[in-house]
C-alpha positions as CSV (number, residue, x, y, z in Angstrom):
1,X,40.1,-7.2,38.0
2,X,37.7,-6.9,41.3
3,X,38.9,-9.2,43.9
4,X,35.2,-10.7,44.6
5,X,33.5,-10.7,41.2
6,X,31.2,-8.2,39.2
7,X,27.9,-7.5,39.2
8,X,26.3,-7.2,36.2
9,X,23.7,-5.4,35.0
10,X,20.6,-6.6,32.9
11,X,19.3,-4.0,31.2
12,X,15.7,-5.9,30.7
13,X,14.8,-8.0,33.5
14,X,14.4,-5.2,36.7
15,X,12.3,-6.5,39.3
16,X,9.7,-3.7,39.3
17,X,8.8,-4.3,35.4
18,X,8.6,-7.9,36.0
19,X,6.6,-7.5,39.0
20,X,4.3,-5.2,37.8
21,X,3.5,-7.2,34.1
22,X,2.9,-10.2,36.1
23,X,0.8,-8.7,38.2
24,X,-1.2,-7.0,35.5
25,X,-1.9,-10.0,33.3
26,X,-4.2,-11.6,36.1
27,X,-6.1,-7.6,36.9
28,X,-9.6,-6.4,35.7
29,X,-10.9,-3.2,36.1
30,X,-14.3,-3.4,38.3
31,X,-16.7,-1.3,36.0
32,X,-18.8,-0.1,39.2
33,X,-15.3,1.5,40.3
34,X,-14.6,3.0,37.4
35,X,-18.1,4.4,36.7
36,X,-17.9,5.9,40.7
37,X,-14.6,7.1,39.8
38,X,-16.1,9.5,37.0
39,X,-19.6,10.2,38.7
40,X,-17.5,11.6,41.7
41,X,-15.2,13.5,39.5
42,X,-18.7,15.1,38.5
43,X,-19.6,16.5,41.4
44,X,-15.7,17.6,42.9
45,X,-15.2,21.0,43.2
46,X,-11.9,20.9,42.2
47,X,-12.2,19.1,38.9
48,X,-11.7,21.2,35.8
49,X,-14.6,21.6,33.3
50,X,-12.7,19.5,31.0
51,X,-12.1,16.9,33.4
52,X,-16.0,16.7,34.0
53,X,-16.7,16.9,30.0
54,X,-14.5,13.5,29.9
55,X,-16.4,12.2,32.9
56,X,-19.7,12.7,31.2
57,X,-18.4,11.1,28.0
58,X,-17.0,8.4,29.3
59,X,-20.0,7.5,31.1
60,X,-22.6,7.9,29.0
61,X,-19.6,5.8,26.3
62,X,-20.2,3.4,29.2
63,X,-23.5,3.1,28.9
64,X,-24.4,5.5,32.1
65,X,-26.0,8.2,30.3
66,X,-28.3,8.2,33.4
67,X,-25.9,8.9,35.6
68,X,-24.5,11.8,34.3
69,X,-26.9,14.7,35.9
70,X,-25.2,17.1,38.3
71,X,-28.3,18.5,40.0
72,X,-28.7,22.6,39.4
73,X,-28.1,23.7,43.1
74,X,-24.3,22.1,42.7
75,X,-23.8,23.9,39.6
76,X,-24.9,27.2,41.5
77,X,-22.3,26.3,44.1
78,X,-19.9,25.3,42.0
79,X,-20.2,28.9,40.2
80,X,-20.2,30.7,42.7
81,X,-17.2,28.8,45.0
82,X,-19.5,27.9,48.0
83,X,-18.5,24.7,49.9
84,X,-21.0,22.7,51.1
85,X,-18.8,21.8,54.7
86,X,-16.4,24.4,55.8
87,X,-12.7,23.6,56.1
88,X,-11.5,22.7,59.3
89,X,-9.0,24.5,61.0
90,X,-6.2,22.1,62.5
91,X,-5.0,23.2,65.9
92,X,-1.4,23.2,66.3
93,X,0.2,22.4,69.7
């Protein structure tokens, strides 16, 4: 028997899950977030063809069909792995 008591453990009630579900009940998405969210993911090099596929679907789902053009002279850049900035070069000391 411990001198000073036990600590016990309850499996269901951690902090972080109750934190987090109380937190989430009162939290709406902003729809001009999420819409910038996919028309960025659009025109990011480094997204995948499929990731751009469900861009384009979810915005025209949202009602953004508009916004779904990637102009022609990104698509050549795109093809063809040309940056439009070049990478810096950090300078180590």
């Amino acid at each position: 028997m411990p001198l000073f008591g036990r600590r016990r453990h309850h499996p269901h009630t951690s902090t972080t899950t109750r934190h987090t579900t109380t937190h989430r009940r009162f939290y709406r998405k902003d729809r001009d977030r999420v819409a910038g969210g996919y028309k960025a993911a659009l025109s990011n090099p480094h997204t995948t063809r499929q990731g751009r596929h469900h861009a384009k679907h979810e915005l025209r789902r949202m009602g953004r069909g508009n916004e779904t053009h990637v102009p022609m002279m990104t698509k050549i850049k795109r093809a063809l792995g040309i940056r439009s900035s070049h990478r810096r070069r950090t300078t180590r000391y």
